[in-house]
C-alpha positions in Angstrom: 210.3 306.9 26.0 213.0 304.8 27.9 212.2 301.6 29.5 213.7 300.8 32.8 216.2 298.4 31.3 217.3 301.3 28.9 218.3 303.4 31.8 219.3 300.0 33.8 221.9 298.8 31.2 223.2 302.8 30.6 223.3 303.9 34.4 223.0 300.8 36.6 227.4 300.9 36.8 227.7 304.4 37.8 224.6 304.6 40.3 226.2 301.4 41.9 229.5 303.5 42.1 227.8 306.3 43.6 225.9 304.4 46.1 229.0 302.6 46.9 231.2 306.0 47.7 228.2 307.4 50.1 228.6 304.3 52.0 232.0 304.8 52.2 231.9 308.8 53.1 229.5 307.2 56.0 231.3 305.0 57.3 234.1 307.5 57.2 232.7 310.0 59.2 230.9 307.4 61.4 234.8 306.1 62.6 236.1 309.4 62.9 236.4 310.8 66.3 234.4 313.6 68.1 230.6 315.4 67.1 229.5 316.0 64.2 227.0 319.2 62.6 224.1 320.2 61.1 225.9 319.3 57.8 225.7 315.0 59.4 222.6 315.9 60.6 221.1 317.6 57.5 222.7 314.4 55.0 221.2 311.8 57.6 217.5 313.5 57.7 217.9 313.6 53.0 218.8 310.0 53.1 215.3 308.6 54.0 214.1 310.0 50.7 216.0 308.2 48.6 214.0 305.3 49.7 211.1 307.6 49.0 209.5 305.8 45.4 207.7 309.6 45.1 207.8 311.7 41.8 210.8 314.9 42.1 213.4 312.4 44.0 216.1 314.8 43.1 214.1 318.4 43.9 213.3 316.9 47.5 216.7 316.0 48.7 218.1 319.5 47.1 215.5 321.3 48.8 216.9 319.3 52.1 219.9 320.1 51.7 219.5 323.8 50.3 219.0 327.0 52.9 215.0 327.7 53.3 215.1 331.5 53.0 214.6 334.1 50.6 217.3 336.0 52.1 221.1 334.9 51.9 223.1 334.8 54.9 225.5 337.1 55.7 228.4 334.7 55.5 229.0 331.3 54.7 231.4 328.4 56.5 235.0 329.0 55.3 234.7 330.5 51.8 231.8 329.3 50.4 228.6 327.6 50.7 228.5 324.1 52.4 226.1 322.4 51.4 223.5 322.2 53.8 221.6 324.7 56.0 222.4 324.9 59.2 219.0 325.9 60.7 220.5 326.6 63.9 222.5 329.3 62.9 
């Protein structure tokens, strides 16, 4: 069993990296003109469970950002999946 240092002195670079890129797609998207959709809205309502010190992190935000149904859609945006449900589609 790893103890938090372990995974603190292997991972702490590249989780600082990561974190730092999100904060740059956000402020990104918050400069850029006109409305965003339910893929803004669906990242904003995941980001709350980072925060979240619960077991199954991971399965919770890709379960927020996943489509809910047992039955695909028809069609997706452009040409493939986006990323997010749109659950007013």
């Amino acid at each position: 069993m790893y103890r938090k240092t372990d995974v603190l002195d292997r991972d702490f670079a590249a989780a600082r990296a990561s974190l730092l890129d999100l904060a740059a797609f956000l402020d990104r998207v918050e400069r850029a003109g006109g409305e965003g959709d339910f893929r803004w809205d669906a990242l904003l309502n995941a980001l709350p469970l980072l925060e979240d010190a619960g077991v199954e992190r991971t399965r919770r935000i890709l379960e927020a950002l996943s489509f809910p149904g047992e039955t695909p859609t028809e069609s997706a945006i452009g040409k493939a999946a986006c990323g997010a449900p749109d659950l007013n589609a």
